[in-house]
C-alpha positions, 0 to 999 in steps of 0.5 A: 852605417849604410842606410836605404834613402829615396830619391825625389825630382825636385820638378815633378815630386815622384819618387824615382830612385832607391839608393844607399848611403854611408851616414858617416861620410854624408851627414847632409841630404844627398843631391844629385842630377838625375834622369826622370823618366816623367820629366824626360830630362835630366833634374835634381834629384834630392834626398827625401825623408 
């Protein structure tokens, strides 16, 4: 059930993270505050395709 998603600053739109999550438990797309290096601050971070 576990499945590979990627991570997109929700600012500056670069793929910064690589992550797994259980389909079962997260049906949504995941969403989390983050580090972006590119950034250099801390944004959201959503779940891209």
């Amino acid at each position: 059930m576990r499945v590979k998603i990627t991570l997109v600053c929700s600012e500056c739109k670069q793929r910064n993270y690589d992550t797994v999550k259980n389909k079962k438990n997260d049906p949504d797309r995941l969403e989390m505050k983050k580090y972006c290096r590119f950034c250099r601050k801390h944004t959201v971070h959503k779940e891209s395709k």
